[in-house]
KOLTI-449045 format. One line per 10 residues: number of its first residue (from 1); for each residue x, y, z of N, C-alpha, C. Coordinates in pm, 1 decimal, decimal comma. Atoms other than C-alpha are relative to their C-alpha. Layout:
// residues N
NUM = X/Y/Z/X/Y/Z/X/Y/Z | ...
END
This chain:
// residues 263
1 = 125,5/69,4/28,0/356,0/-329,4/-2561,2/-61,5/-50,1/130,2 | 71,8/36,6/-148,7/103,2/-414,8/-2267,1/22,1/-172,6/-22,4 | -55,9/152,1/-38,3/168,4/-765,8/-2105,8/-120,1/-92,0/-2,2 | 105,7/148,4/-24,7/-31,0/-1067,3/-2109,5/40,1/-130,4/135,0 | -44,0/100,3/-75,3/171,0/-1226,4/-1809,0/-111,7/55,0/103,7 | 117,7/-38,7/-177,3/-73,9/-1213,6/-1431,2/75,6/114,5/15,0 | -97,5/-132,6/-104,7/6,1/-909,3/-1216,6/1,6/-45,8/132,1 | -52,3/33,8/-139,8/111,1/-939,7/-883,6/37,7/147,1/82,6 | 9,9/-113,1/-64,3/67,8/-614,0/-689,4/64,3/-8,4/117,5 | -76,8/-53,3/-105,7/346,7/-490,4/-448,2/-11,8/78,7/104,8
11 = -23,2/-120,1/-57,1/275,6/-264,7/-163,7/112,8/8,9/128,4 | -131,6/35,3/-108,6/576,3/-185,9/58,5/-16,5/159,1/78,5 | 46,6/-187,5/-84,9/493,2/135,6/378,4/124,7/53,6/-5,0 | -126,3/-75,9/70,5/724,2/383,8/397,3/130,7/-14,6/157,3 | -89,1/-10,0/-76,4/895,2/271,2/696,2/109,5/-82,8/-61,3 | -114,0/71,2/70,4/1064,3/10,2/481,5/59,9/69,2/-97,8 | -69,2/-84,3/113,3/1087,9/248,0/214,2/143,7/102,9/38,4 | -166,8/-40,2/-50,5/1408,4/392,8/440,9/78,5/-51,5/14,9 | -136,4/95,2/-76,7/1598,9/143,4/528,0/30,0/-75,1/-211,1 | -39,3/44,1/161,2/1816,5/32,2/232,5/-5,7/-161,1/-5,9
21 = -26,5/163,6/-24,2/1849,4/-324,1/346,0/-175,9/-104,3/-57,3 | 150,3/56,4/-31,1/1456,8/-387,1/361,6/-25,0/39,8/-206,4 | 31,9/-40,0/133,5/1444,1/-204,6/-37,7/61,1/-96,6/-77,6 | -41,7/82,7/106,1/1730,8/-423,2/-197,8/-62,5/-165,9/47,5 | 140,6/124,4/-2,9/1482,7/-720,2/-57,9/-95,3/8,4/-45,0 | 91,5/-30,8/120,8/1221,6/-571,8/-226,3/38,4/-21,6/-160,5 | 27,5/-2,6/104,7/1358,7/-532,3/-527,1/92,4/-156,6/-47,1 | 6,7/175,6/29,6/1507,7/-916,1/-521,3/-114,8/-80,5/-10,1 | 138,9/87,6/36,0/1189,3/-1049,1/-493,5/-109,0/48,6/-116,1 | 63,5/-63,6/83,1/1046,3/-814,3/-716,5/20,6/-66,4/-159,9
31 = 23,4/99,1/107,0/1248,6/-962,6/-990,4/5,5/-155,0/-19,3 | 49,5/146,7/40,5/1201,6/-1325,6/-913,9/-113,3/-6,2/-18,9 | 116,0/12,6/53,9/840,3/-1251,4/-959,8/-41,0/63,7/-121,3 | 19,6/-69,6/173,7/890,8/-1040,0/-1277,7/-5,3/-134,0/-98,5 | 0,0/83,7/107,8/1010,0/-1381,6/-1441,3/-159,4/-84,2/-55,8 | 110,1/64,6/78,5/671,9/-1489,3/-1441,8/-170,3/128,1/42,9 | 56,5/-44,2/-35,9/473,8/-1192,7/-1335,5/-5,1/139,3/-39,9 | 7,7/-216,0/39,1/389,2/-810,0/-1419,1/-14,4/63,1/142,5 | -4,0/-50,9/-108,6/473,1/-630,3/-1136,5/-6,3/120,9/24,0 | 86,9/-74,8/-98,6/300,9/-359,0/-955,0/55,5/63,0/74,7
41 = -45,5/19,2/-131,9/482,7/-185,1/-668,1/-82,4/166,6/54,2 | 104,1/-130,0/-51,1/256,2/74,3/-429,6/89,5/31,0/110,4 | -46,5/-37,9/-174,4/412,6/256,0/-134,6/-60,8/125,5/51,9 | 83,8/-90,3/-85,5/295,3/487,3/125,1/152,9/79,0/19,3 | -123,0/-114,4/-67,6/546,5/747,4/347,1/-76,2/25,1/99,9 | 114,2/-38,9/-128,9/328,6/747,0/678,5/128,9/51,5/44,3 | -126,9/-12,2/-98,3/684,6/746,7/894,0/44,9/137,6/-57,9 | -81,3/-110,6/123,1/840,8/1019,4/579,2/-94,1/133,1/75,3 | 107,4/-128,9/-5,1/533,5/1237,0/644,8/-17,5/45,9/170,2 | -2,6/-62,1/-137,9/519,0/1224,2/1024,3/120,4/83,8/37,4
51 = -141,7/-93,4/3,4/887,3/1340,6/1042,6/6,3/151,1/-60,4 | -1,7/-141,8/30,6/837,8/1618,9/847,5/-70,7/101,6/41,6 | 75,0/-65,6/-88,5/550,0/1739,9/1013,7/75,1/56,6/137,3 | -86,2/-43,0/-114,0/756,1/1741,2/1322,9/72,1/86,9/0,3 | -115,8/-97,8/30,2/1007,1/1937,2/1203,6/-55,9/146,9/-30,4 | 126,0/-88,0/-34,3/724,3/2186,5/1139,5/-68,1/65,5/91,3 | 138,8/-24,6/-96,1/577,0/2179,6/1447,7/-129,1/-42,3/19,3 | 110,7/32,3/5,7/305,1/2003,6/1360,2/-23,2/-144,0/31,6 | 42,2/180,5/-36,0/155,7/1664,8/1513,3/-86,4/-40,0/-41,9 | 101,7/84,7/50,3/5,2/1437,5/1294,3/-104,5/-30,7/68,6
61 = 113,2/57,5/-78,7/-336,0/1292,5/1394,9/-40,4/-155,2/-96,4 | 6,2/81,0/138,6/-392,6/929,0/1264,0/-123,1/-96,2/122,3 | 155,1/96,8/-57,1/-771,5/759,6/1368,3/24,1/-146,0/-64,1 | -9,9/162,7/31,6/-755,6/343,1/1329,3/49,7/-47,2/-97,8 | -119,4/-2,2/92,5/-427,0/365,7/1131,4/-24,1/84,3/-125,9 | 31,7/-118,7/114,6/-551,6/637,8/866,6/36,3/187,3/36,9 | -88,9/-173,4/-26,7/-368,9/1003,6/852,5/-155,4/61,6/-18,2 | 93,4/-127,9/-10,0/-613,4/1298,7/925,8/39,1/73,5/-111,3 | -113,5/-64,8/63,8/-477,6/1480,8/641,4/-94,8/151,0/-23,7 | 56,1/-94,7/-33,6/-551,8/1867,7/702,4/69,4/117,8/-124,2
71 = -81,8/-91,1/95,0/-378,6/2172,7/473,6/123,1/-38,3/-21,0 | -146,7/37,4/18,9/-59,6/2125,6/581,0/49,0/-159,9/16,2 | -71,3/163,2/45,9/-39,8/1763,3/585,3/-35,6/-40,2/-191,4 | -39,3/56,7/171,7/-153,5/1710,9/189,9/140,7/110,0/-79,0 | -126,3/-6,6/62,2/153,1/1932,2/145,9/107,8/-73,3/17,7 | -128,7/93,9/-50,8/400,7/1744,3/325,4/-59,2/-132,0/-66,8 | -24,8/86,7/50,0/263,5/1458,9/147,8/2,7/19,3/-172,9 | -88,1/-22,7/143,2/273,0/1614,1/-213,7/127,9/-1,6/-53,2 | -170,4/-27,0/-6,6/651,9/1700,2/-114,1/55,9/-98,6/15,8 | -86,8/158,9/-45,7/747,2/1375,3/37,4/-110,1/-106,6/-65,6
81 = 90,7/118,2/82,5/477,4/1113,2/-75,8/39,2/-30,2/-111,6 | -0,6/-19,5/123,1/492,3/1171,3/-432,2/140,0/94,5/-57,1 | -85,1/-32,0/68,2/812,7/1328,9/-453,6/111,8/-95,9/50,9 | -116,3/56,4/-117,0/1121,3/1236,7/-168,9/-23,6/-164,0/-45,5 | 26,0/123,7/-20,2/952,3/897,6/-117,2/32,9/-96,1/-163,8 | 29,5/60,2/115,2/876,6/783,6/-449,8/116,8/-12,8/-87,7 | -128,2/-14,3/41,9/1204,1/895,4/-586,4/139,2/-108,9/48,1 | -109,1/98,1/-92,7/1384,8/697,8/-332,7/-12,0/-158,7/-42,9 | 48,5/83,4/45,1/1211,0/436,5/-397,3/42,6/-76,2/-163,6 | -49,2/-26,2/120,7/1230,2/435,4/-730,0/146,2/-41,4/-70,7
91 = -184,0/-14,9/58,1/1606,8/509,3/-791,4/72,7/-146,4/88,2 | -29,5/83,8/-75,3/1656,0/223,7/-547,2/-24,9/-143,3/-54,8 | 4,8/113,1/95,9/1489,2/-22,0/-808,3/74,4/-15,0/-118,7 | -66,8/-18,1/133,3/1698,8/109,4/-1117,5/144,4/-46,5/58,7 | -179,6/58,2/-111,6/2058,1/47,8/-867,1/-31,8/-112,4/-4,2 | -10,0/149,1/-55,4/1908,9/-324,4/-837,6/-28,1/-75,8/-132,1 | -8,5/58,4/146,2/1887,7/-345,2/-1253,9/-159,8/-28,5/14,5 | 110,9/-18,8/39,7/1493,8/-302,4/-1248,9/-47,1/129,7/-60,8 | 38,8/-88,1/72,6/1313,5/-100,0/-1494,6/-86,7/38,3/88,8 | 168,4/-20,5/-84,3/1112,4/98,2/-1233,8/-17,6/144,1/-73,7
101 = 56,1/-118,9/58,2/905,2/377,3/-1343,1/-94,7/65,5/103,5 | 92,1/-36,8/-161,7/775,8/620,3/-1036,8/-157,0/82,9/-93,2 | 160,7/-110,9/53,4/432,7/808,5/-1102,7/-88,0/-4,0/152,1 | 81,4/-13,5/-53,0/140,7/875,8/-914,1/-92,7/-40,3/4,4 | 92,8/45,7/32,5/-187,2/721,8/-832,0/-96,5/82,0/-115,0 | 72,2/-109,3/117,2/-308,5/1049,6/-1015,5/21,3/-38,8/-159,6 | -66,5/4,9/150,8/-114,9/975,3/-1351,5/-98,1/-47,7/-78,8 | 85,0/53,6/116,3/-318,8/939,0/-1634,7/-126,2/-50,5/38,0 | 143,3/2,3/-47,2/-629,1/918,3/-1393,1/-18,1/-171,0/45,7 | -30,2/158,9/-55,0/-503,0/562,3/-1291,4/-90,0/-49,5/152,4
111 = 44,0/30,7/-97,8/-665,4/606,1/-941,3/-87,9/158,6/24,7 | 89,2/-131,5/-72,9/-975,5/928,0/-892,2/-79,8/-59,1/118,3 | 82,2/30,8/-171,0/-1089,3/997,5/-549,6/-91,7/93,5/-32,1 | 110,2/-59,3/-38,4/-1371,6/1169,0/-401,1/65,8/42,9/151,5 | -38,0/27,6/-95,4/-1282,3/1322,1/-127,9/-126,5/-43,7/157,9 | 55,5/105,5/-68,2/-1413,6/1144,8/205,8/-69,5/131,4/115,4 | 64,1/-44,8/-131,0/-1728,7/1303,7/422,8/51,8/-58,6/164,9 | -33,7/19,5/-156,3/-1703,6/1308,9/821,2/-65,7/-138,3/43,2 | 36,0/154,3/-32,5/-1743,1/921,6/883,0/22,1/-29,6/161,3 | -7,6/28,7/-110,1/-1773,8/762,3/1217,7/72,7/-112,9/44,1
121 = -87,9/46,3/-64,9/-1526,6/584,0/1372,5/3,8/-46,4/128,5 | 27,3/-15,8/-140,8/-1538,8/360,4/1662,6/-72,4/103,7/77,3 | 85,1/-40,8/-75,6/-1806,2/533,0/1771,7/-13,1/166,0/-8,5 | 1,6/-169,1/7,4/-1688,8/914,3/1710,3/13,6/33,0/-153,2 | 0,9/-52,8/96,8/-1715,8/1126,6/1402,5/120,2/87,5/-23,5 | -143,4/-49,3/70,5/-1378,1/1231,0/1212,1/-72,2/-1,5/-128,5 | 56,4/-67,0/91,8/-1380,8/1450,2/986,5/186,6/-40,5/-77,5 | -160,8/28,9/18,3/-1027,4/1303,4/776,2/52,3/118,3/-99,6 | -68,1/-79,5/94,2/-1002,2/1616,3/571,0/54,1/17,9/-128,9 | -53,8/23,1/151,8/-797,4/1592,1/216,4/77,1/-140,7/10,5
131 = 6,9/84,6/30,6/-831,5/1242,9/216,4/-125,8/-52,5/-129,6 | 73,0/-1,1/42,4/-973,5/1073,0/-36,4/-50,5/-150,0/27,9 | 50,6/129,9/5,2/-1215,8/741,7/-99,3/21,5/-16,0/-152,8 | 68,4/10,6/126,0/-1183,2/570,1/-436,8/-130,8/-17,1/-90,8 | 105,0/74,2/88,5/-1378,2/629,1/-702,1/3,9/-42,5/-145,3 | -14,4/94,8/150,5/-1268,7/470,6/-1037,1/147,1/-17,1/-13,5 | -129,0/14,7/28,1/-956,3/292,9/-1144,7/8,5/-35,1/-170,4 | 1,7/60,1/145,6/-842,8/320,0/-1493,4/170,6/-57,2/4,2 | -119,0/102,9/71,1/-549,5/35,7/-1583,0/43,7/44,4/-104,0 | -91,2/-12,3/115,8/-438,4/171,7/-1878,1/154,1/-6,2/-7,4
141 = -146,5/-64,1/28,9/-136,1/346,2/-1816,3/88,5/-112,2/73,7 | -101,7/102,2/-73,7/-12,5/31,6/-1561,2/-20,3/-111,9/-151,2 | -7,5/100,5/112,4/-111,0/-206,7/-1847,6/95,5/59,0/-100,9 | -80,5/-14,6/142,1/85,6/-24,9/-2135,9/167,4/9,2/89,7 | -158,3/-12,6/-60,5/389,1/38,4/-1860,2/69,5/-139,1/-34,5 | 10,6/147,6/-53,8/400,4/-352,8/-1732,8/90,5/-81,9/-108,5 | -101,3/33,0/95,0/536,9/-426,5/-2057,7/128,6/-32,7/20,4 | -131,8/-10,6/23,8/851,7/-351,6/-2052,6/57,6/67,1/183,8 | -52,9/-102,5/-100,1/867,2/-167,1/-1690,4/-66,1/-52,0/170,7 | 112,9/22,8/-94,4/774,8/-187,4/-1350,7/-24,0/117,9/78,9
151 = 44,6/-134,5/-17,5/546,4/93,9/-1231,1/18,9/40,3/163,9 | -1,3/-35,0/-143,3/634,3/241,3/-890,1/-118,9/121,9/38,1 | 105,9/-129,3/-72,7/299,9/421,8/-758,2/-2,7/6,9/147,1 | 45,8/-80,0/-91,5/271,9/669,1/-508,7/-132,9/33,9/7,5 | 135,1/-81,0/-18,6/-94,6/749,8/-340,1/-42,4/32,8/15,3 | 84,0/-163,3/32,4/-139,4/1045,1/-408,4/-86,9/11,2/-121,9 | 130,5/32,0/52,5/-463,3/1084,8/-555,1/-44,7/158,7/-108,7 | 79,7/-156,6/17,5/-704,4/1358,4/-728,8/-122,6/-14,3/-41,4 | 136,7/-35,5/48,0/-1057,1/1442,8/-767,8/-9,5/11,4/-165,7 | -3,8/-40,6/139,8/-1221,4/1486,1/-1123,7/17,6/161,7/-18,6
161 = -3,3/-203,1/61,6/-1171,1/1882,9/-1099,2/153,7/27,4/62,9 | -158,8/5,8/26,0/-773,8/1802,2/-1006,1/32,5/74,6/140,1 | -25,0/-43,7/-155,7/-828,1/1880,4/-629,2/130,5/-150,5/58,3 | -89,9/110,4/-44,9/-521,4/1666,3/-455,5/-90,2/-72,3/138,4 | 67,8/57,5/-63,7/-636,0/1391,9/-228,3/132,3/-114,6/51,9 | -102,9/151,1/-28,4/-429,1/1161,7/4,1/-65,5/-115,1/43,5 | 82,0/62,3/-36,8/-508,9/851,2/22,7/80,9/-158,3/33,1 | -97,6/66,0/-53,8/-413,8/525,8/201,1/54,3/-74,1/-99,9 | -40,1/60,5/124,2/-176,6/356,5/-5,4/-62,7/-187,6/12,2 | 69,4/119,7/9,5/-303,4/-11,5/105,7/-92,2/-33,6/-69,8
171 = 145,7/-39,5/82,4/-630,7/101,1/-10,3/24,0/-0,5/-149,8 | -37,9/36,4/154,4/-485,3/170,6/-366,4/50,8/-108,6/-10,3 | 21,1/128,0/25,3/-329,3/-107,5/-365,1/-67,0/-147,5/-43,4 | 68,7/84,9/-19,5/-585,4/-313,9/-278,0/-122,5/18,4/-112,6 | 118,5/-20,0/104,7/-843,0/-148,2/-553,4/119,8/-38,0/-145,1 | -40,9/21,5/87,5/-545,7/-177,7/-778,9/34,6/-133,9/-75,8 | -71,2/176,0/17,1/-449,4/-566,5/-741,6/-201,1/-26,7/-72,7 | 97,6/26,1/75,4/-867,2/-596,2/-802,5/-4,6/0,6/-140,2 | -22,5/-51,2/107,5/-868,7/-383,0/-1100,6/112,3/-109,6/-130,8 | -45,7/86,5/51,1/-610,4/-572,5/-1243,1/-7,7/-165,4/-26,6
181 = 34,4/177,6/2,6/-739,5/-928,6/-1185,4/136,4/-22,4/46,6 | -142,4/22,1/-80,2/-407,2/-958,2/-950,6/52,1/-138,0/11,4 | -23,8/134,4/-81,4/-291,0/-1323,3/-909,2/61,5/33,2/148,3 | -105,2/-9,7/-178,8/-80,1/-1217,6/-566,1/-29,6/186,5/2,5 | -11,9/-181,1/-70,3/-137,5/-894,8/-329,6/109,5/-32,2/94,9 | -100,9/15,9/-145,8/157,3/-873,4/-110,1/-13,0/128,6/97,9 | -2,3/-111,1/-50,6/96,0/-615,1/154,6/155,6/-6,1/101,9 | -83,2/6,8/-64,3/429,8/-582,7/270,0/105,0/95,0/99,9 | -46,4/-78,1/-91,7/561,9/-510,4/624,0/85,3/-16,2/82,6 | -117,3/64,0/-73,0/850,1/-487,3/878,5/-31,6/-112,3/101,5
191 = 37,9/45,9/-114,1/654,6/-694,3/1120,6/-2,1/-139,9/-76,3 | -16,0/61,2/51,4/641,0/-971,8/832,4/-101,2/-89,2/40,6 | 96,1/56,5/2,8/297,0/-1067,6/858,7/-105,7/35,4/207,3 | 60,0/-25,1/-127,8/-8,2/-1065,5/1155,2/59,1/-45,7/100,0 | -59,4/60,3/-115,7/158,0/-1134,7/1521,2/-160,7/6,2/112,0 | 54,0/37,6/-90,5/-58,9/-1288,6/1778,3/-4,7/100,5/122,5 | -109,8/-81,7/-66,8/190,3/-1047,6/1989,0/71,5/69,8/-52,0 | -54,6/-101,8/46,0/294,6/-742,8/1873,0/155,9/9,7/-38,7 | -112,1/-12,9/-42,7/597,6/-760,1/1995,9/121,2/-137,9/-14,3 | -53,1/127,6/-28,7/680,5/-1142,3/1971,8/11,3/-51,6/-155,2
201 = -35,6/71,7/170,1/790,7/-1247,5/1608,9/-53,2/-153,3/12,4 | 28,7/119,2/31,9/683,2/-1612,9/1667,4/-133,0/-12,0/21,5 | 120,9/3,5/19,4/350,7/-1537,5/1737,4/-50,3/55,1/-115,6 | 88,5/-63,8/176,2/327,1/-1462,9/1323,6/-126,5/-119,3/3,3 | 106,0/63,0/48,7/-29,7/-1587,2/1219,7/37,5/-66,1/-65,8 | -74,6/7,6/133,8/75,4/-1797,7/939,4/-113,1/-49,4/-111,9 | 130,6/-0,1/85,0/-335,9/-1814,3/787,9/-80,2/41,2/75,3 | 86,9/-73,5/-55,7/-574,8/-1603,8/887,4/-197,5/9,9/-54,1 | 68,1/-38,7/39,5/-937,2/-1621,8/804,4/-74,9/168,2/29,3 | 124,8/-111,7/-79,9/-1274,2/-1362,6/832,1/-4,3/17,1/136,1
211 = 115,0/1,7/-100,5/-1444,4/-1481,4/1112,3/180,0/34,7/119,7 | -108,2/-4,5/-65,7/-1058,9/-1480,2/1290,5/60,4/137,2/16,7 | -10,2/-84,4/14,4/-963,6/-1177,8/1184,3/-110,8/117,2/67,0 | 90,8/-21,7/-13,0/-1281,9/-1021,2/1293,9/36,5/-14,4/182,2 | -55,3/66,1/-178,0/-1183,2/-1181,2/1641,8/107,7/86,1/19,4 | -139,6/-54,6/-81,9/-875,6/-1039,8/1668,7/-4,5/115,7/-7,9 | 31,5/-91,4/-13,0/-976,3/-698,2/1591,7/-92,0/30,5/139,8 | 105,6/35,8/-107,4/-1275,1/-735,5/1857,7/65,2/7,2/170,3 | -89,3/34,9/-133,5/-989,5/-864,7/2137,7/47,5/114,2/-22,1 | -61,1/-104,0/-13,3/-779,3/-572,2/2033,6/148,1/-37,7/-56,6
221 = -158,5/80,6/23,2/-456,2/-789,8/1927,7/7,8/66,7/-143,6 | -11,6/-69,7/147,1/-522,0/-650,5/1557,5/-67,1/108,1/-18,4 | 93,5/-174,4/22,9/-563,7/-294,7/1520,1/121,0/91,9/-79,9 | -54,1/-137,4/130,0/-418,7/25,2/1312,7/11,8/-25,1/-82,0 | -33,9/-27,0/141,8/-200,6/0,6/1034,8/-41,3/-212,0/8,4 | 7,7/144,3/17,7/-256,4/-449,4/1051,4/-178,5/-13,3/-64,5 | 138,8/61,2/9,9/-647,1/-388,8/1105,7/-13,1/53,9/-171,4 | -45,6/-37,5/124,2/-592,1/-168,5/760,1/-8,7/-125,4/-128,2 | -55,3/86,2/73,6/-416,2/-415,7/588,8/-110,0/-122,0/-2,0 | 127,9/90,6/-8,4/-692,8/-702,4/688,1/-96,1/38,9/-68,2
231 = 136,0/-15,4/65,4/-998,7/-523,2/560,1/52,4/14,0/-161,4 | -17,6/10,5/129,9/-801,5/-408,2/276,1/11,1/-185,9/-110,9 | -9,7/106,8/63,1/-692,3/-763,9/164,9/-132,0/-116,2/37,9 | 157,5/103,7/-7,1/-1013,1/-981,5/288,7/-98,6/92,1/-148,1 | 86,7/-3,4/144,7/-1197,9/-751,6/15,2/71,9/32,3/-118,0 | -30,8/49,1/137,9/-956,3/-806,9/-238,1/-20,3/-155,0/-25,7 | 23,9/139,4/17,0/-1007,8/-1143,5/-184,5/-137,1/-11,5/-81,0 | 175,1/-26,0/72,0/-1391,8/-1084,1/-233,3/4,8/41,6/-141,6 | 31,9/-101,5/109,6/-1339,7/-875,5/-544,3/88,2/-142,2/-107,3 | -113,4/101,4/96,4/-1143,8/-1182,1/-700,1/148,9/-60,4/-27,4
241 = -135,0/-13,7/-15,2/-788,0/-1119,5/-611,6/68,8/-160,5/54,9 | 18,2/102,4/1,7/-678,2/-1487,2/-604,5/92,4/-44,9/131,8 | -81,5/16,4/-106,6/-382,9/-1472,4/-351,4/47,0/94,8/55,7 | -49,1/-98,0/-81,6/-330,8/-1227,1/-32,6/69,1/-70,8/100,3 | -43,1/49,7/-114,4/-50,8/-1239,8/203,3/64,1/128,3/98,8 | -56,4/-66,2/-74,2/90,4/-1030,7/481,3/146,0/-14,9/28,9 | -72,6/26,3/24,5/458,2/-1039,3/429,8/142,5/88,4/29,1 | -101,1/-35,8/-16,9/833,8/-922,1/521,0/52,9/-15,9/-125,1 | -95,7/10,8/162,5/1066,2/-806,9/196,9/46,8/-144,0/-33,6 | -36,9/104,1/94,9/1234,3/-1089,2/151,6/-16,4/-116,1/-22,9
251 = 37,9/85,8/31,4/979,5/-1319,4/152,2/-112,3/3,2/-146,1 | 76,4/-77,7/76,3/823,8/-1147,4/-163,7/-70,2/-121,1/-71,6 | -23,8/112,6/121,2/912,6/-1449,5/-396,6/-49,5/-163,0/56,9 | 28,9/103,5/-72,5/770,7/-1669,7/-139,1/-140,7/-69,1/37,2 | 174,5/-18,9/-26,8/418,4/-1858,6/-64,3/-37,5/-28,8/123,0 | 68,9/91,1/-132,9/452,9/-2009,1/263,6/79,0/108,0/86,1 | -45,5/-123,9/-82,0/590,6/-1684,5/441,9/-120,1/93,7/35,2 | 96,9/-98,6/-43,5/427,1/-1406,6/639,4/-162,9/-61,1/11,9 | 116,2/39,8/4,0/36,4/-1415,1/670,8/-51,1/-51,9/-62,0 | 94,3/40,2/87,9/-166,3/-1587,5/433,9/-175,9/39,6/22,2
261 = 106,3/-48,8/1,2/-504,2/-1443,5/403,1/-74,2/-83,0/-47,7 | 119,3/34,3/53,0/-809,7/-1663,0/376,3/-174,1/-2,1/-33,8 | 184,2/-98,3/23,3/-1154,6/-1608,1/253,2/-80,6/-103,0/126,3
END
């Protein structure tokens, strides 16, 4: 039966999605927020997908933290994204006594793209290939899961004529925590929120507005996969999403950890 508890939208990249240590922290916090929460969980495979490329021969191309994705990269992410990854994933929540259930952003038309014209970028024009942009989210199939389950999506995408489309998983995420009227987005990463200093764990942000954010992109201190994560969660904020934070696994279950995102 579909839930009536909040949702609370999970996304975890796929560099955590390898390490086993960083997953059974996921899925601890996952169910201290099940007890009062419907939970959500989104992941990517950027790291999954570059590796395999390699092994290929082939070198990714990724413009202001977004994959180029060309022929042979929406295969390597059909194969690993939506299969390897998701699986892992997945089977990694059922070992920790959670009902997870893997699928696809595609499933039941839960997430259609479009795919994305040659946009300009810092100043140059990329063309990102079999990527897509969203364009409609239908909740059904996470609402009737949520019930009883918690839905593990992969985002991998598809057009209305069932063309495949990759697309960033933050991004779903971030249309998905909307969609849902989300109480909590956790975008969660090994770096365990924005650093001042890349490199320096105590320079975590620990609240971040706009106009700040905006700044720190500008200086250069916040850029790729972080600047990502910022635009994505500042306009879930906008769209209604009541609480965004930037966050390390096993502060899932936590409010005063990692970034806090403010409008």
């Amino acid at each position: 039966m579909p839930t009536d508890r909040p949702f609370s939208v999970v996304k975890i990249g796929g560099a955590l999605a390898q390490k086993p240590e960083a997953l059974a922290d996921l899925w601890r916090g996952v169910s201290e927020l099940s007890r009062s929460h419907a939970v959500v969980v989104v992941h990517g495979a950027g790291p999954q997908m570059t590796a395999h490329a390699r092994i290929l021969g082939h070198e990714p191309t990724i413009v202001a933290g977004r994959r180029v994705t060309g022929d042979i990269d929406l295969r390597i992410a059909t194969h690993v994204l939506a299969g390897e990854v998701n699986a892992t994933v997945t089977a990694s929540g059922v070992g920790a006594g959670v009902a997870a259930v893997g699928m696809a952003a595609l499933s039941g038309s839960t997430v259609v793209a479009t795919r994305r014209p040659p946009v300009e970028v810092d100043g140059e024009t990329v063309d990102f290939g079999h990527v897509g942009d969203l364009a409609s989210v239908n909740i059904g199939l996470l609402k009737l899961l949520a019930g009883a389950f918690v839905p593990v999506v992969s985002s991998l995408c598809a057009d209305t004529s069932g063309n495949l489309l990759n697309v960033n998983a933050d991004t779903v995420a971030g249309e998905l925590a909307r969609a849902l009227n989300a109480d909590r987005l956790l975008l969660v990463t090994e770096a365990g929120g924005i650093r001042a200093k890349a490199d320096d764990p105590t320079s975590r942000v620990p609240v971040l507005n706009g106009a700040a954010f905006r700044a720190g992109v500008a200086a250069g201190w916040i850029t790729d996969g972080m600047r990502v994560k910022g635009d994505v969660g500042f306009a879930a904020l906008q769209s209604g999403v009541a609480s965004v934070s930037i966050c390390a696994p096993a502060d899932i279950g936590r409010f005063d950890a990692g970034t806090r995102l403010a409008a």
